[in-house]
C-alpha positions as CSV (number, residue, x, y, z in Angstrom):
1,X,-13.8,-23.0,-4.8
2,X,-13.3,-23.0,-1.0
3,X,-15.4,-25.7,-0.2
4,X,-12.5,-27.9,0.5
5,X,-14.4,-30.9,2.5
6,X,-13.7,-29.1,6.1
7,X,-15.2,-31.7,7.8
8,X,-13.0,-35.0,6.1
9,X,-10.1,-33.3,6.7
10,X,-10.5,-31.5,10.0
11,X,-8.8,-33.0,13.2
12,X,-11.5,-33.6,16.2
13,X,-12.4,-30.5,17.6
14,X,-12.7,-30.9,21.6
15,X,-13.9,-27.2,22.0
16,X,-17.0,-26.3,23.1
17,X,-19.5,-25.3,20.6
18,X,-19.5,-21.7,19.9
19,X,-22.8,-20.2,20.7
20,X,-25.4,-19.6,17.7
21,X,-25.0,-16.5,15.7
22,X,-27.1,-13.6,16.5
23,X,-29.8,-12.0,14.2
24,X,-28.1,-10.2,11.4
25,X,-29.9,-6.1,11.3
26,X,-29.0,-4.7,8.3
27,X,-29.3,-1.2,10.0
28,X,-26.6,-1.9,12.0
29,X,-24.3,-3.3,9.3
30,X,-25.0,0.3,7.7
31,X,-24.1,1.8,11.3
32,X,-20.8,-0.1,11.7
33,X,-19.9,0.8,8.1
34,X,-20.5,4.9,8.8
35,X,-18.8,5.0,12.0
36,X,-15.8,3.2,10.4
37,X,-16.0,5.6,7.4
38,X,-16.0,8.8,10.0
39,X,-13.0,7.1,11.7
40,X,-11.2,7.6,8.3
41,X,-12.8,10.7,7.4
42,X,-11.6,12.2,10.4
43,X,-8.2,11.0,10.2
44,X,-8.2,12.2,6.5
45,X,-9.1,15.7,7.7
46,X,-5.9,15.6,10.8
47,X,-3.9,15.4,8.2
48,X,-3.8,16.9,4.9
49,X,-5.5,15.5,2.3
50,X,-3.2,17.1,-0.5
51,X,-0.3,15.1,0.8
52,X,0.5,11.3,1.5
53,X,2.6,8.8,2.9
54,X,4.9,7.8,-0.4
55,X,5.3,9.9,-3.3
56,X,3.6,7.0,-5.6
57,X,0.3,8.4,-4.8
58,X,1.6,11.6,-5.3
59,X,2.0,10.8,-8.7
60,X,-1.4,9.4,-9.6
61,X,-3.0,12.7,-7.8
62,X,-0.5,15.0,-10.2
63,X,-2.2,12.7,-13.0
64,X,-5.9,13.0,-11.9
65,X,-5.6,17.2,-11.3
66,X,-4.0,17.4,-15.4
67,X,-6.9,15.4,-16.4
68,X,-9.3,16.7,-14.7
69,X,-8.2,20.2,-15.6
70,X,-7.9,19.3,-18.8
71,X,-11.4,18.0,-19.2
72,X,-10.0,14.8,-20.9
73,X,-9.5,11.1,-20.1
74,X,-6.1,11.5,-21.3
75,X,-3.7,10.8,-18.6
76,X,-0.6,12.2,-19.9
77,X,1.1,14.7,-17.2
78,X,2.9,16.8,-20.5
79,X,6.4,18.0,-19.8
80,X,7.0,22.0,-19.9
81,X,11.0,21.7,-20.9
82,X,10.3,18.5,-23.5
83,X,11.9,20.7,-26.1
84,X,15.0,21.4,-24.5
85,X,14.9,17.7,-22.7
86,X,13.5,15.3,-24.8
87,X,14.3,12.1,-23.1
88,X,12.7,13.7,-19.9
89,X,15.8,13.6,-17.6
90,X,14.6,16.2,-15.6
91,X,10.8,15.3,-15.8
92,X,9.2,16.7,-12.3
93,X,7.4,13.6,-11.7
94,X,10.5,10.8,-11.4
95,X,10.0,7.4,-12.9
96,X,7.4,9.1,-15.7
97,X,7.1,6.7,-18.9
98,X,7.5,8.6,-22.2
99,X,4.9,6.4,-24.2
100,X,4.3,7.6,-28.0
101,X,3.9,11.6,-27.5
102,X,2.7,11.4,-23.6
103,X,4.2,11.4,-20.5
104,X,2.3,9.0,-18.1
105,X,3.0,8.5,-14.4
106,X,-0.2,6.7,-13.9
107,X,0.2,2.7,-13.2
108,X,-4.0,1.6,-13.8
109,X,-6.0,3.6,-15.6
110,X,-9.4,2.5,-13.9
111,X,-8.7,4.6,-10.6
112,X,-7.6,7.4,-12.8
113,X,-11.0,7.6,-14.7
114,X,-12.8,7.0,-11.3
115,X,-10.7,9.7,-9.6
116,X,-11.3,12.5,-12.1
117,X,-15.3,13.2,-11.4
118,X,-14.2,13.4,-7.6
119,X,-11.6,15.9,-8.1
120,X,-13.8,17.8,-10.0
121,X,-16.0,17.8,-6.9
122,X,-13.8,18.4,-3.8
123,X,-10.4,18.7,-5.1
124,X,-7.3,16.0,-3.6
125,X,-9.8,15.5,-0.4
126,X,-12.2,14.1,-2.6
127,X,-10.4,11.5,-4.2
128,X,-9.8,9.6,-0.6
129,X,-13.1,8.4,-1.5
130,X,-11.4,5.4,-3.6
131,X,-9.5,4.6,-1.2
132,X,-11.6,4.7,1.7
133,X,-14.0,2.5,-0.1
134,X,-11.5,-0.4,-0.6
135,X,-11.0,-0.4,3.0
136,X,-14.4,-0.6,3.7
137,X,-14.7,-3.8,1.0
138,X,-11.8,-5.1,2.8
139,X,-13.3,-5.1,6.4
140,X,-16.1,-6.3,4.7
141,X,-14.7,-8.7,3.0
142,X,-12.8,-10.1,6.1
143,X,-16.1,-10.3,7.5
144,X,-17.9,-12.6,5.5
145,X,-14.5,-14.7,5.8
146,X,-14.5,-15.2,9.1
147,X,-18.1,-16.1,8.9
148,X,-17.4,-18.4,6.7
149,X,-14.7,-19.8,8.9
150,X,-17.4,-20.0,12.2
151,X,-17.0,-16.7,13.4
152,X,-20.3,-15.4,15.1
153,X,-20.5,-12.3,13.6
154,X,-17.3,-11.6,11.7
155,X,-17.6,-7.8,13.6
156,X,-14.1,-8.3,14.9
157,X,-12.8,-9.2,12.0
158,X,-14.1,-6.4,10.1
159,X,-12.4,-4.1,12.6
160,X,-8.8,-5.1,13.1
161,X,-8.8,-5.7,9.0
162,X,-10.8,-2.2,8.9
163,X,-9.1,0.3,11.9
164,X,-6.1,-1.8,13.1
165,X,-4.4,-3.4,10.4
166,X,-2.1,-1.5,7.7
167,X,-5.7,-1.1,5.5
168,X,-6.7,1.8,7.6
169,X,-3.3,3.3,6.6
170,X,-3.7,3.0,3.3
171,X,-7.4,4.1,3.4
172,X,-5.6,7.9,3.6
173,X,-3.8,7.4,0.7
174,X,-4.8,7.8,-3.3
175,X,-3.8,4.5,-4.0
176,X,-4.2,1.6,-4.8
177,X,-3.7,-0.9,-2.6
178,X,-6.8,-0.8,-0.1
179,X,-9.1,-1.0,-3.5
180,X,-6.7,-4.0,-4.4
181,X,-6.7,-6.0,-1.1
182,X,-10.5,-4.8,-0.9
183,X,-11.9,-6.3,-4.0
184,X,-9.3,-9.7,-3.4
185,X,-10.9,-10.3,-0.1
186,X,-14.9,-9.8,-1.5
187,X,-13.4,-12.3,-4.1
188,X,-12.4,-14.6,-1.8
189,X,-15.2,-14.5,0.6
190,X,-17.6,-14.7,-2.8
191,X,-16.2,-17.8,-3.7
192,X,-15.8,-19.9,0.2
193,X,-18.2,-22.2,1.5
194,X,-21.7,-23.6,-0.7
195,X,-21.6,-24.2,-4.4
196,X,-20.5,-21.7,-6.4
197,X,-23.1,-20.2,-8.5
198,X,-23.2,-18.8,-11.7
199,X,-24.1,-15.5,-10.3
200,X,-21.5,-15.2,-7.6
201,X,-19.1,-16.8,-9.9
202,X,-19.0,-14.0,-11.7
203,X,-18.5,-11.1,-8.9
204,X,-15.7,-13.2,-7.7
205,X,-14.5,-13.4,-11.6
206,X,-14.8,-9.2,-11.6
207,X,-13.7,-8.5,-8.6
208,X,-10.4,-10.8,-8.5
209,X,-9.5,-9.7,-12.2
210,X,-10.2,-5.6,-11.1
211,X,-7.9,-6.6,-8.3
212,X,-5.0,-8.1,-10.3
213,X,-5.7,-5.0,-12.7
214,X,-5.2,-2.8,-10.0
215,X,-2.0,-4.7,-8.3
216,X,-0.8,-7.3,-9.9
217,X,0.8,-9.1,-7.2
218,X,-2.7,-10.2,-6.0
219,X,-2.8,-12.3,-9.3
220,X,-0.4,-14.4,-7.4
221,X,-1.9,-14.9,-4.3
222,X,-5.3,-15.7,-6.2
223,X,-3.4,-18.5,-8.2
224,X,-1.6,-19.9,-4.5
225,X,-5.3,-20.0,-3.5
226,X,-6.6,-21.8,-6.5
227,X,-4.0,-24.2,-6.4
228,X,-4.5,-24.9,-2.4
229,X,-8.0,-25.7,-2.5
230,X,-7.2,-28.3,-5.0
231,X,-4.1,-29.6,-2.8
232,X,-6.4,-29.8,0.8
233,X,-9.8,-30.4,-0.9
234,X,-11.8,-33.9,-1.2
235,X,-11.7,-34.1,-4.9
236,X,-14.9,-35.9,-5.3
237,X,-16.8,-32.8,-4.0
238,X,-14.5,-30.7,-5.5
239,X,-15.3,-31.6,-9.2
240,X,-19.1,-32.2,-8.5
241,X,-19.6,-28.7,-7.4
242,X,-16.9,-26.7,-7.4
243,X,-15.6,-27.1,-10.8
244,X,-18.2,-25.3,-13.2
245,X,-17.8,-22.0,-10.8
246,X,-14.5,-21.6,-10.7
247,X,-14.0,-22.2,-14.0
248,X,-16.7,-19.2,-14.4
249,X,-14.3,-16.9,-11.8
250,X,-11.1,-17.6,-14.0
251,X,-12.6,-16.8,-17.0
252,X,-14.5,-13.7,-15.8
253,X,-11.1,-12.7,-13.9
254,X,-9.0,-13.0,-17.1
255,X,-11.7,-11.2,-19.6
256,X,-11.6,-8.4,-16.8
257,X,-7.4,-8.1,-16.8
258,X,-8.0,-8.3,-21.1
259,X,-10.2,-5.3,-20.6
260,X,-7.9,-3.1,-18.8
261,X,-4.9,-4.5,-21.4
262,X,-7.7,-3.4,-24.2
263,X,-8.4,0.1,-22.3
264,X,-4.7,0.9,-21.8
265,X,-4.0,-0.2,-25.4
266,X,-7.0,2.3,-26.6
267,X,-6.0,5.2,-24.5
268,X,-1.8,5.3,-24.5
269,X,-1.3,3.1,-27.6
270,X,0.3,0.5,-25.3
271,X,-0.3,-1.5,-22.4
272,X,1.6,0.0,-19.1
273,X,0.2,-2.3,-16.4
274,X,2.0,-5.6,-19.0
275,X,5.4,-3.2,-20.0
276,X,5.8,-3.0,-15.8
277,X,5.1,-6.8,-14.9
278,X,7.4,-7.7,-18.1
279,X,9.9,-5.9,-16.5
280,X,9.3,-7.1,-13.4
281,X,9.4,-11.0,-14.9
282,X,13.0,-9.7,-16.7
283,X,14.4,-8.8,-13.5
284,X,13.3,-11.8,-11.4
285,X,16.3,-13.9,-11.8
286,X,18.7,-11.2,-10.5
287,X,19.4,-9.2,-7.4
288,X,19.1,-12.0,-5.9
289,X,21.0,-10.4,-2.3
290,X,18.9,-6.9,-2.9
291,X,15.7,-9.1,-3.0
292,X,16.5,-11.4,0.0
293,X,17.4,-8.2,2.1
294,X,13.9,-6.6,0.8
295,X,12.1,-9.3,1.8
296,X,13.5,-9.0,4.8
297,X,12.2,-5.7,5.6
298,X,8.4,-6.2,4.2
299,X,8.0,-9.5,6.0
300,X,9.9,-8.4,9.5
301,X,11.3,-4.9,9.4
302,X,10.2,-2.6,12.3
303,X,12.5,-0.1,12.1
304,X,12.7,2.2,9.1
305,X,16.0,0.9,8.0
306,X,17.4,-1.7,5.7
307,X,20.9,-2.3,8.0
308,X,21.5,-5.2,9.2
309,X,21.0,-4.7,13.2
310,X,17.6,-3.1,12.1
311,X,16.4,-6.0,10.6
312,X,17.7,-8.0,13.0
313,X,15.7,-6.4,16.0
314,X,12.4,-7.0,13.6
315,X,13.6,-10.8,13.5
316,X,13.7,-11.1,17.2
317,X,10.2,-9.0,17.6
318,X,8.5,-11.2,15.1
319,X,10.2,-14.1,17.1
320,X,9.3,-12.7,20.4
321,X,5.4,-12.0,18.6
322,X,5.3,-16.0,17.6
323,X,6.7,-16.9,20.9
324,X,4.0,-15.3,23.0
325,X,1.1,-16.7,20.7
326,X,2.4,-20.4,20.8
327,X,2.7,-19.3,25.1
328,X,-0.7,-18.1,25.2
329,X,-2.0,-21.0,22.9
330,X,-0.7,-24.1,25.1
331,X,0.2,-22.3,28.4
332,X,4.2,-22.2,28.6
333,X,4.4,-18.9,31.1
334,X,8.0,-19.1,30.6
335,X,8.1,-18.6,26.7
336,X,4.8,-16.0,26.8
337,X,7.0,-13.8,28.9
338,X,10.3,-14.2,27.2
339,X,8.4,-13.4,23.7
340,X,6.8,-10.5,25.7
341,X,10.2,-8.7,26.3
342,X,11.4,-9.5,23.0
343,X,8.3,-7.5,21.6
344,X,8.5,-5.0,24.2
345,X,12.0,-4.3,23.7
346,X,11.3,-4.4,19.9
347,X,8.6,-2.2,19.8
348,X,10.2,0.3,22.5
349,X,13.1,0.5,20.2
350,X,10.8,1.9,17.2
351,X,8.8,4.1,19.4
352,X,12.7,5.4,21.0
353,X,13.2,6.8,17.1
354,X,9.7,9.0,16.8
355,X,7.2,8.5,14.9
356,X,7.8,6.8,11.2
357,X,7.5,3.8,9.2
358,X,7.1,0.3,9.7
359,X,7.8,-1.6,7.3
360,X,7.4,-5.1,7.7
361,X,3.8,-7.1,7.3
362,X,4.2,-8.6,10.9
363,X,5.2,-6.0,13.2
364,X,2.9,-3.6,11.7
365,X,-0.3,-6.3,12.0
366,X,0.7,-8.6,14.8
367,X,-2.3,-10.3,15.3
368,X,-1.5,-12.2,12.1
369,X,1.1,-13.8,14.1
370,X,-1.5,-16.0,16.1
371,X,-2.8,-17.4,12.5
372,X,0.9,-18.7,11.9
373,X,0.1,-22.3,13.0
374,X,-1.8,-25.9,11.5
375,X,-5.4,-25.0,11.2
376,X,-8.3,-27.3,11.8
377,X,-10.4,-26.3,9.7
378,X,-9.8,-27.1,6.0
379,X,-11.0,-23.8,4.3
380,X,-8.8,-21.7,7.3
381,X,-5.7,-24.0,5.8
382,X,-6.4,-23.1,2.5
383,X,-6.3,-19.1,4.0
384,X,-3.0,-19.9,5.7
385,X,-1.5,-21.1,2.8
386,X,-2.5,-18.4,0.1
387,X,-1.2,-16.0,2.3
388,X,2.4,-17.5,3.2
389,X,3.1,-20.0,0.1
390,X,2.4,-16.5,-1.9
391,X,5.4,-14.7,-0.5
392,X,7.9,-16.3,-2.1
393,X,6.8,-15.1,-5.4
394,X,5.3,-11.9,-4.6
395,X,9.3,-10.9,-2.9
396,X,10.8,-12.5,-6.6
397,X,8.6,-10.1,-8.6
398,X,8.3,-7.2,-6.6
399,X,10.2,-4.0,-7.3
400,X,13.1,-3.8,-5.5
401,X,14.7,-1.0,-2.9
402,X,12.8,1.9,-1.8
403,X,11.0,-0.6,0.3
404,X,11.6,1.2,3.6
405,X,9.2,4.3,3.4
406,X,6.4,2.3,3.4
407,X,4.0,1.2,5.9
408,X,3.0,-2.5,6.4
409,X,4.9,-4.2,3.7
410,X,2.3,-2.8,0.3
411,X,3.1,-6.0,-1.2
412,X,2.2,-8.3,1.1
413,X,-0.8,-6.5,2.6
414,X,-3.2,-9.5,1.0
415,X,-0.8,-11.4,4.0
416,X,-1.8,-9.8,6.4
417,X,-5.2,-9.1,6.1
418,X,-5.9,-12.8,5.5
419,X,-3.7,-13.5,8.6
420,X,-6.1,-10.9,10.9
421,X,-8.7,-12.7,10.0
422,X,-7.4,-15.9,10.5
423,X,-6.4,-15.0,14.0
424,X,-9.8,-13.3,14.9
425,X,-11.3,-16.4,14.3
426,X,-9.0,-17.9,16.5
427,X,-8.5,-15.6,19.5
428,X,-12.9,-15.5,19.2
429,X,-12.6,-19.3,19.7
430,X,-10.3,-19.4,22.5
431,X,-12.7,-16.4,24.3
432,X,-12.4,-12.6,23.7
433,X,-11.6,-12.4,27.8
434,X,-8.3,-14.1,27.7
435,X,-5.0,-12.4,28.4
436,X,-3.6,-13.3,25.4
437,X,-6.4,-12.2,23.0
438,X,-6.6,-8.6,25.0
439,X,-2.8,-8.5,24.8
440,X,-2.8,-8.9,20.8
441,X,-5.6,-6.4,20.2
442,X,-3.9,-4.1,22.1
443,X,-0.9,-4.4,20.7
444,X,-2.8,-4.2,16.9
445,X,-4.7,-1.2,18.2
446,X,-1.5,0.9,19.4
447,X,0.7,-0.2,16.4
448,X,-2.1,0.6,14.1
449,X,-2.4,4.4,16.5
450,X,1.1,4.7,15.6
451,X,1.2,4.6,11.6
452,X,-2.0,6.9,11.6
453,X,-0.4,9.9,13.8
454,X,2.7,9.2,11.9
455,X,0.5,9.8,8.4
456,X,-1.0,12.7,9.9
457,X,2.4,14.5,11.2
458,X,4.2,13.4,7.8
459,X,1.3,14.3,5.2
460,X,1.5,18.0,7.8
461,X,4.8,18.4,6.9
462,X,4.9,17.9,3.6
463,X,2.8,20.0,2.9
464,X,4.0,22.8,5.0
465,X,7.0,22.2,3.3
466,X,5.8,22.5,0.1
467,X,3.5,25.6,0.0
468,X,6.9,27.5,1.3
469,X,8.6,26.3,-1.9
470,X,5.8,27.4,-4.0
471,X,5.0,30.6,-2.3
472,X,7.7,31.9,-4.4
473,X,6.6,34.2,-7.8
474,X,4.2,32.2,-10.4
475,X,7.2,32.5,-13.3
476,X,9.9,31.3,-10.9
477,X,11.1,27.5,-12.0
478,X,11.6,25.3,-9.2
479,X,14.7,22.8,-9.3
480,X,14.8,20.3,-7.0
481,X,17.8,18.0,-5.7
482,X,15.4,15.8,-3.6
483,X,14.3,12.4,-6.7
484,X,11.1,12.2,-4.9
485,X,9.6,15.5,-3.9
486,X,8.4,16.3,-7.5
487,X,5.8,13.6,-7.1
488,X,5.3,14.5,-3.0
489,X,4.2,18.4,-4.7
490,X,1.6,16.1,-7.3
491,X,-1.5,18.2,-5.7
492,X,0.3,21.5,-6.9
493,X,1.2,20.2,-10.2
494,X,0.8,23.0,-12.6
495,X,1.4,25.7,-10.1
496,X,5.0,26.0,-10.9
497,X,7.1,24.9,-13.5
498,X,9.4,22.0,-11.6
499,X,12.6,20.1,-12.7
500,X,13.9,17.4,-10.7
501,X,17.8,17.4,-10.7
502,X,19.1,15.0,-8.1
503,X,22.8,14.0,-9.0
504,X,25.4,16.6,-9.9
505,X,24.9,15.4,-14.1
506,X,21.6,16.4,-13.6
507,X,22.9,20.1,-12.4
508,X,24.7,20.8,-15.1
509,X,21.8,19.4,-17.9
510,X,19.4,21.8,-15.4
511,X,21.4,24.8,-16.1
512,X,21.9,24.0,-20.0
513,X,18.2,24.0,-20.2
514,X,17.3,26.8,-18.2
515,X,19.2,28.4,-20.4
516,X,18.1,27.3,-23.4
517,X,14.4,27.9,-22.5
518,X,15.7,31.8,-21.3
519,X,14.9,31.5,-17.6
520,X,15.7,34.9,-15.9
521,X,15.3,33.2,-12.0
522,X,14.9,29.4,-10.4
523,X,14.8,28.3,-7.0
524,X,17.0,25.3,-6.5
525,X,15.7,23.3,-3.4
526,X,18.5,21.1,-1.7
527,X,18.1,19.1,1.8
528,X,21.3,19.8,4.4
529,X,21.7,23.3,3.2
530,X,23.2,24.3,6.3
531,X,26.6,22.1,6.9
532,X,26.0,19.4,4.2
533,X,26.9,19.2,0.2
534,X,25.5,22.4,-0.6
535,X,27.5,24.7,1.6
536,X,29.0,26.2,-0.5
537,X,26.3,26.3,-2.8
538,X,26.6,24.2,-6.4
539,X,27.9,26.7,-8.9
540,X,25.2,27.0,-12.0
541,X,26.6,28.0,-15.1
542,X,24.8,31.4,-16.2
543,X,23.4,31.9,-12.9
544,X,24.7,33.7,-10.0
545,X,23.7,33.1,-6.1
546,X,21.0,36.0,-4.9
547,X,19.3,34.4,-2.3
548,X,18.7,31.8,0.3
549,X,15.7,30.6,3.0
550,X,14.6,27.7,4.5
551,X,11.8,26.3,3.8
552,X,11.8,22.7,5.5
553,X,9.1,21.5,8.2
554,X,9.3,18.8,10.8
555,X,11.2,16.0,9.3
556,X,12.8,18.2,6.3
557,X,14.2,20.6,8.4
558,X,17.2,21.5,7.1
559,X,15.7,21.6,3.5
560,X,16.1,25.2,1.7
561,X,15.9,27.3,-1.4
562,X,18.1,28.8,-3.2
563,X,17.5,31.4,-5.8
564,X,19.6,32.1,-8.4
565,X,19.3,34.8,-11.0
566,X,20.8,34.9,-14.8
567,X,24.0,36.6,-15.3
568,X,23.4,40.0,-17.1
């Protein structure tokens, strides 16, 4: 599909020829892979593995533990109060679908059913196993594409997609968008290069559809590729040999996405992964400002903010990131060093704040930056286009808000992966020795340091924070005023019974069916109990004030519980 006539299209390359390939030893492609897999492992295990980074994952683990506990492949999370809350108002687990008679929180099924054998096994630490395997596809993955693109060896490539690049993030987390990004780049190296046959044809076929089944924005970027090897390729050598396979991948792709729609339908009666990108489609024509402003922080944001001045310091880094690569690449001193202290001052700023989220694609994989340019080579134009042409549609279909927790923009992260690659390729080209190329791994490295101690501290403290809440007395109900931290508890689902009550409506339902269901004692956990909205306290009709502690850690100090106690 890639073999897009590199030669008739590319501009006369004046470069020296890179030196021959070394001998490929599979041992020590089975070395590389176990250190990398140790790097992760070890990271897993500074943290805690019963936490994450977002409360998404949090979500899918609280689904995985019911399962597996319940020794079904059923992956509805039930709802204790569903008699005196039918339409799940106060549902623990926010933004939990009530489909037929279950309550699912679960997105893709696939990783679910995977998931529940490892949980069995080792509990929340096992299940990093998924997601520590689509990483290692996608360093893979980026591998073979930069081979294909002339890279010696592709090793570099395989570790700044693999260690220093948002997919390490995401390696720690039960979810999934490593698995998603790691499959799409297997595709896409699968189907580059010689004629496609039959046989590969089809692993591209499975592996792009289980992609798109997995996150369905990588549908789009595999359609932006399709289409740009079509727009850059010499069509004569396109439809003698490219043809037959790719007609083999899209139908193998879209009999894969039919079997998750035929699964979902099977299990829940209804297809969750089509109800969501419906929705998704519904919405696309509006929030048109919300939208622009998201896209703004997944393509540029390096503060974890959504004002305007925050975004606008990502702008300038980004700026200051594209200025030193265009420096480096034709020698203007003058604009490498006034793109350096835009990116030192950028980055400065975000380190100034402590340790937390970056949530733009650029800043938190800068390397991509020196991909942003016309490629020679017709299959690395292809790359370059999938992975910007895509954005557009990816930021018109994406949910919207909530955008700033995140790490790396996990809507764009196809973006910059294929950008890494793209610029090892590059910077390996231009000599590994340069300035320039040190400076940008560097850079990668350090950013990429940054989000994994942040993961670690965060996943830490949320625990810490969580265990205090549930230390409290098995038949205590826990009522929480924070939307999200339900879903942040999903590894102690069960433990408790939990209601999540963020607005003052929700109070007053909370204390109607707390009293309905005859519940002598709840803890009500509220953030800023010490000078903020709950001082005084909310007044719970039936319930009086007994007691008070704090139970936050690190970033939610200032988070306690207060226990109240039925009126005689």
């Amino acid at each position: 599909m890639l073999d897009v006539g590199a030669e008739a299209n590319a501009a006369p390359d004046t470069r020296p020829p890179a030196p021959p390939p070394r001998p490929r030893s599979r041992w020590s492609t089975v070395a590389k892979v176990l250190i990398l897999v140790l790097v992760y492992a070890a990271l897993a295990a500074a943290g805690d593995t019963r936490a994450a980074s977002g409360s998404d994952a949090g979500g899918k683990v609280a689904t995985v533990r019911t399962m597996a506990e319940n020794g079904a492949l059923d992956p509805d999370v039930g709802y204790w109060a569903e008699q005196a809350d039918p339409d799940g108002d106060l549902h623990p687990l926010t933004k939990t679908d009530r489909i037929g008679d279950r309550w699912v929180q679960v997105t893709t099924l696939p990783m679910a059913f995977l998931a529940v054998p490892l949980w069995q096994i080792g509990g929340p630490a096992a299940l990093l196993a998924l997601p520590m395997a689509g990483a290692v596809a996608a360093a893979l993955g980026a591998r073979a594409i930069a081979r294909r693109l002339g890279a010696r060896t592709g090793w570099p490539a395989f570790w700044m997609v693999g260690a220093a690049s948002p997919i390490g993030f995401y390696a720690l987390d039960f979810w999934e968008h490593a698995p998603a990004v790691g499959l799409a780049l297997v595709a896409i190296a699968l189907v580059m290069g010689d004629q496609l046959r039959p046989g590969r044809a089809v692993l591209a076929g499975l592996s792009g559809g289980l992609a798109a089944a997995l996150r369905p924005e990588i549908a789009i970027y595999l359609v932006v590729l399709a289409l740009a090897s079509v727009l850059v390729a010499d069509r004569r050598s396109v439809l003698r040999r490219q043809v037959p396979g790719a007609v083999v991948v899209a139908v193998v792709a879209g009999a894969t996405l039919g079997a998750n729609q035929v699964l979902e339908r099977i299990v829940l009666g209804g297809g969750v992964q089509t109800a969501r990108v419906g929705s998704q489609v519904d919405r696309a024509g509006g929030d048109l400002v919300d939208r622009a402003r998201d896209a703004v922080v997944t393509t540029f944001g390096v503060l974890a903010s959504a004002q305007p001045t925050a975004l606008a310091i990502g702008a300038l880094l980004v700026a200051g990131l594209v200025a030193v690569a265009s420096g480096v690449r034709n020698g203007d001193r003058r604009g490498t060093a006034l793109g350096g202290a835009l990116v030192g001052i950028g980055y400065a700023m975000r380190a100034a704040t402590g340790l937390g989220f970056v949530p733009g694609t650029l800043p938190a994989a800068p390397m991509g930056v020196v991909a942003l340019h016309r490629q020679r080579d017709g299959r690395a134009r292809v790359l370059l286009i999938a992975a910007t042409a895509s954005l557009p549609l990816v930021w018109l279909f994406q949910w919207t808000g909530s955008l700033v927790p995140q790490w790396g923009g996990r809507y764009t992260l196809l973006t910059g992966a294929l950008l890494v690659v793209l610029a090892t390729v590059e910077l390996e080209q231009r000599g590994w020795r340069s300035a320039g190329a040190r400076a940008f791994v560097g850079l990668s490295v350090a950013v990429a340091a940054f989000g994994l101690l942040w993961h670690i501290q965060r996943t830490n403290e949320i625990s810490a924070t969580i265990e205090a809440i549930e230390s409290a007395p098995a038949d205590v109900v826990i009522v929480s005023t924070l939307d999200h931290l339900g879903r942040e508890a999903g590894a102690w689902y069960g433990d408790h019974r939990w209601l999540t009550a963020a607005t003052p409506t929700d109070l007053e339902l909370a204390a109607t069916v707390l009293v309905d269901l005859d519940v002598d004692r709840f803890d009500l956990v509220v953030a800023e109990a010490g000078d903020g909205p709950f001082n005084p306290p909310p007044g719970m009709g039936g319930y009086e004030l007994v007691g008070r502690r704090p139970v936050g850690v690190g970033f939610a100090s200032g988070w306690a519980v207060l226990t109240y106690q039925a009126q005689p």
